[in-house]
C-alpha positions in Angstrom: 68.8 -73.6 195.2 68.8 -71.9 198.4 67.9 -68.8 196.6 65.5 -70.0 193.9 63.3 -71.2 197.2 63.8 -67.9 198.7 62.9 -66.2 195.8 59.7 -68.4 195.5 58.1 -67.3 198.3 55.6 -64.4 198.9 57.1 -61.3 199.7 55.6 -59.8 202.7 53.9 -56.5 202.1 55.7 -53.6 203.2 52.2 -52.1 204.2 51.4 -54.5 206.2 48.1 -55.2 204.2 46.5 -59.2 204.3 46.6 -61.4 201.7 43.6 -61.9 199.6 42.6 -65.4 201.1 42.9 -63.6 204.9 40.4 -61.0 203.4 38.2 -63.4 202.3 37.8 -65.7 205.5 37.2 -62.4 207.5 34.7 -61.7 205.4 33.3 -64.6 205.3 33.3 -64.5 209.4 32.2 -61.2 209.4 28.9 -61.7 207.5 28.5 -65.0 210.1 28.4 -63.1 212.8 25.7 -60.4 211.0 23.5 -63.1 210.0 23.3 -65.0 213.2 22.5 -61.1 214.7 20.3 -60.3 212.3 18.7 -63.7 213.2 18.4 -63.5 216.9 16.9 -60.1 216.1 14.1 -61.5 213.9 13.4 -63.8 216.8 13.1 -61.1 219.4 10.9 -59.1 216.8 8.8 -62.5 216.9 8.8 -62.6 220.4 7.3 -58.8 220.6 5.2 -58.6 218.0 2.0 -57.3 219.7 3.9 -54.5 221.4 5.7 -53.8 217.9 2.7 -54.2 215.7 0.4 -51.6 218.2 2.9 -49.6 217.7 2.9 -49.5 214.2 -1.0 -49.0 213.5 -1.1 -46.5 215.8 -1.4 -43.7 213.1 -4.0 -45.4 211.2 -5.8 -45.9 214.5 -5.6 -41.8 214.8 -7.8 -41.7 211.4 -11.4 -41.1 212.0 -11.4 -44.0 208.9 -10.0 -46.2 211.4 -13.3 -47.1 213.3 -15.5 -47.2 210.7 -15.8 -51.0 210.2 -16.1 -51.2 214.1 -17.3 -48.7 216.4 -15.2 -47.8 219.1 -11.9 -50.1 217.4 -9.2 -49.9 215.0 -9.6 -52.1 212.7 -7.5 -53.2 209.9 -8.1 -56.2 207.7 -6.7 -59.1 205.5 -7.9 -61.1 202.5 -5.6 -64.2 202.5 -4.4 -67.6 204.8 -1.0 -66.3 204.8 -1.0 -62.9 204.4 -0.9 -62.7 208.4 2.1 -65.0 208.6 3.6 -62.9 206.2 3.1 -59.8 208.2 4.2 -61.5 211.4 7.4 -62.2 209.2 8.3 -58.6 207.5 7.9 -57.0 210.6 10.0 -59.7 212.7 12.0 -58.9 209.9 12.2 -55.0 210.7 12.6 -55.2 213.9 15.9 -58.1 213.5 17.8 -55.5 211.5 17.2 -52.3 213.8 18.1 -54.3 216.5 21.0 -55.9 215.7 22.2 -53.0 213.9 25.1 -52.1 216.0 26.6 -55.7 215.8 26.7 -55.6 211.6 27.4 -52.3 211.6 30.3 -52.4 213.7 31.1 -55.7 211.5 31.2 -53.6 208.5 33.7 -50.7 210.1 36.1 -53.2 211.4 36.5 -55.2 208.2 36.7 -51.9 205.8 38.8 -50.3 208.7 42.0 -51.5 207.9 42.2 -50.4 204.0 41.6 -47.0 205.0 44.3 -44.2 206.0 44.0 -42.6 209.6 42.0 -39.3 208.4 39.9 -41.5 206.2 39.3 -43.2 209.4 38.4 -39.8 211.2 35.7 -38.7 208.5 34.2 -42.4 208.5 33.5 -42.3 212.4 32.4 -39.1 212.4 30.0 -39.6 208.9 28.6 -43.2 210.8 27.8 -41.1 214.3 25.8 -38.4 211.6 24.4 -40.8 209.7 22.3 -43.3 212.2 21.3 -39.9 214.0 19.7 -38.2 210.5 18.0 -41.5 209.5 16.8 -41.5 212.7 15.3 -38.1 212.9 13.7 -39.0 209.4 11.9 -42.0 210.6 10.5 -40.3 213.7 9.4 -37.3 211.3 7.5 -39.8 209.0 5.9 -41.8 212.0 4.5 -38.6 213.6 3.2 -36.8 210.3 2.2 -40.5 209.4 -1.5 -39.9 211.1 -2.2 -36.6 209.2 -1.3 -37.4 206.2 -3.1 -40.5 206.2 -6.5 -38.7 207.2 -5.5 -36.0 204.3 -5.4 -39.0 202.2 -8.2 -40.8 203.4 -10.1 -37.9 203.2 -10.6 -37.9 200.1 -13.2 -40.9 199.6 -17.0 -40.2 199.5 -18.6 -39.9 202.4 -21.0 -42.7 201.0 -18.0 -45.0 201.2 -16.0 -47.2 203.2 -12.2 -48.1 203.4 -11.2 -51.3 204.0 -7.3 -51.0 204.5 -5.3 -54.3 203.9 -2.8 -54.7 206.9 -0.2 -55.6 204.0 -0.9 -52.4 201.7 -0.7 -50.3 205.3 2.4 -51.6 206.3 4.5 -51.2 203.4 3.4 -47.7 203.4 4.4 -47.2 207.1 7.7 -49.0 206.1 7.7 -46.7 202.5 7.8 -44.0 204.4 10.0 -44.2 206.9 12.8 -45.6 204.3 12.1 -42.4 202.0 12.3 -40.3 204.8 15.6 -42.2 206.6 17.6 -41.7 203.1 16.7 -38.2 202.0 17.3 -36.8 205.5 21.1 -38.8 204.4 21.3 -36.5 200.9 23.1 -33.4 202.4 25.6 -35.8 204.4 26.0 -37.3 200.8 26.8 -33.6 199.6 29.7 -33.5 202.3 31.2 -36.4 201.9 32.0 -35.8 198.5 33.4 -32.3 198.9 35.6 -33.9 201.8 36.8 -36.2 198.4 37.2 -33.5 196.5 34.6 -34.8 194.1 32.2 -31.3 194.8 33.3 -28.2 195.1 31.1 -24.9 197.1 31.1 -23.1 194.3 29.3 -25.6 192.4 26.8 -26.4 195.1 26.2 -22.8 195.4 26.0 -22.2 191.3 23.1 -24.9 191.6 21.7 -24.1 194.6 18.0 -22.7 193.2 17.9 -26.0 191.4 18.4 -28.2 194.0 16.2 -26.3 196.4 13.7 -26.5 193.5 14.2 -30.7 192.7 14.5 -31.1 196.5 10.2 -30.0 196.7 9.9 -31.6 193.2 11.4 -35.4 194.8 9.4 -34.8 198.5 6.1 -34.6 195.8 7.1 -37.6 193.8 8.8 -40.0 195.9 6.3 -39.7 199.1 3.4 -42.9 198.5 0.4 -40.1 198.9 1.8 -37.2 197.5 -0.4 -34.7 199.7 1.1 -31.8 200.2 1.4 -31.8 203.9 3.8 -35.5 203.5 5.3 -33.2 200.4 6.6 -30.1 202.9 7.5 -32.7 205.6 10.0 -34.1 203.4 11.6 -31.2 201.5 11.3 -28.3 204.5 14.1 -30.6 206.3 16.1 -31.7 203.5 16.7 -27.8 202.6 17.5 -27.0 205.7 20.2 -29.8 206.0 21.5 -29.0 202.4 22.1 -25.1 203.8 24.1 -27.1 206.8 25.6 -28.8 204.1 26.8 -26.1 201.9 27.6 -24.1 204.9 30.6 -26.6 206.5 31.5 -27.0 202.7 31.9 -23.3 202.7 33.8 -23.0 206.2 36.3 -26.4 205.3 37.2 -24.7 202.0 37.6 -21.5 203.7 39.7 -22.7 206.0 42.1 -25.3 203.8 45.1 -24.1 203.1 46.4 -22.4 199.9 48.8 -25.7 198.5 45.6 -28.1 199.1 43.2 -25.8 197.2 43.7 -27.0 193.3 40.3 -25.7 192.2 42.3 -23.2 189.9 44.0 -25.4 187.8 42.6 -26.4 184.3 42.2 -30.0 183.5 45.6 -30.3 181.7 47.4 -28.6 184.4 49.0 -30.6 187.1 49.0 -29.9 190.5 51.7 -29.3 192.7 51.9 -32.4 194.1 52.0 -33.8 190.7 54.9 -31.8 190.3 56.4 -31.9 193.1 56.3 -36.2 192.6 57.7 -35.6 189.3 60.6 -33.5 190.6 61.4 -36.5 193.7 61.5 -39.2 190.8 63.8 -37.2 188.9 66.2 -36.8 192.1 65.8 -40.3 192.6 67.0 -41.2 188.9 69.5 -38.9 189.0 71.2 -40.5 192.5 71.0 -43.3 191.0 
């Protein structure tokens, strides 16, 4: 009996890993403690909201468009009861995740932390400290081309005419912008990540590399909300450059990895050394035995 109770019980894991339900309640802590971050963050975005929102029309108010309803003001406009509650909201909104990014971030790196091996660990810190830093750069990059490109845009109207910009319309095309811009700047970091996997290789980067360059201009023309042709060469100019980084420390890790690690010579039937060597330890084993 003794050993039919013994035997009942969970074995511990020999990696040390937590059971399901212990993964569960931490995540359910986890995204507690994001939510009521992202929350306190919506309330300081409510709090400074006039600071925030001059900040955000200020490339509309560098449009010649922008004074054209009155003299001597920026002026930007909205047709409905709520729409200004709603604007209030969204950009609350923005402002509660950007600045209480480094608590859910953080929240997402310690719960995904432990399933991961110490180099995976490595790579992870070193991808997160690339990848706020590239976003970044994007956003700032689409906030200060944000003015020309809406007076290229603008531009186009008769002269007999008058734009009446909706405060909602402009500010999901500041927010378009700055998202498209964020995420592409993240492609090339994409690119590397996957090498590091052994998912891409250099060689196949570099086989493709006229085509990417090429799609690369082809997405800054189609994805950008005014597809103007400065917005256009503010987009792809930078992704190119990052995709050369990109290749570049693909190039330099493969060149650099030693001889056993480098299976890119095998077929697809062919199994690798470690495969072999494996196969060789279990036959050992079976044979001790």
């Amino acid at each position: 009996m003794a050993l039919l109770k013994r035997s009942s019980q969970p074995a511990p894991d020999p990696e040390g890993r937590m059971p399901l339900m212990e993964h569960l309640r931490e995540l359910r802590n986890r995204l507690l403690i994001a939510a009521v971050a992202v929350v306190v963050g919506i309330i300081v975005g409510w709090i400074f909201f006039d600071p925030v929102w001059a900040f955000i029309k200020e490339p509309f108010c560098e449009t010649p468009q922008a004074q054209q309803l009155r003299p001597g003001q920026c002026t930007l406009t909205y047709g409905g009861i709520f729409q200004s509650f709603f604007l209030t909201l969204k950009v609350s909104a923005l402002v509660g995740v950007l600045v209480s990014s480094p608590v859910w971030l953080y929240q997402i790196w310690a719960f995904v932390t432990p399933a991961l091996y110490r180099n995976e660990k490595r790579y992870s810190i070193a991808f997160l400290g690339l990848a706020i830093p590239l976003f970044a750069i994007g956003a700032v990059l689409a906030y200060l081309i944000m003015d020309t490109g809406l007076a290229i845009l603008l531009g186009f109207a008769p002269s007999d005419t008058l734009p009446v910009i909706q405060i909602d319309e402009y500010v999901n095309y500041v927010l378009i912008m700055i998202v498209i811009f964020g995420v592409s700047f993240e492609l090339p970091l994409l690119l590397v990540f996957l090498n590091i996997i052994g998912v891409l290789s250099h060689a196949t980067v570099k086989k493709h590399r006229r085509w990417v360059v090429f799609a690369m201009f082809v997405f800054g023309a189609v994805i950008t909300p005014g597809g103007d042709p400065l917005t256009m060469m503010a987009l792809a100019a930078p992704m190119v450059v990052l995709y050369f980084l990109a290749e570049f420390f693909m190039y330099m890790r493969e060149k650099r990895m030693p001889a056993t690690e480098d299976f890119s010579h095998l077929s697809d039937d062919e199994a690798s050394p470690l495969v072999e060597d494996s196969a060789q330890l279990d036959e050992e084993d079976s044979g001790s035995t």
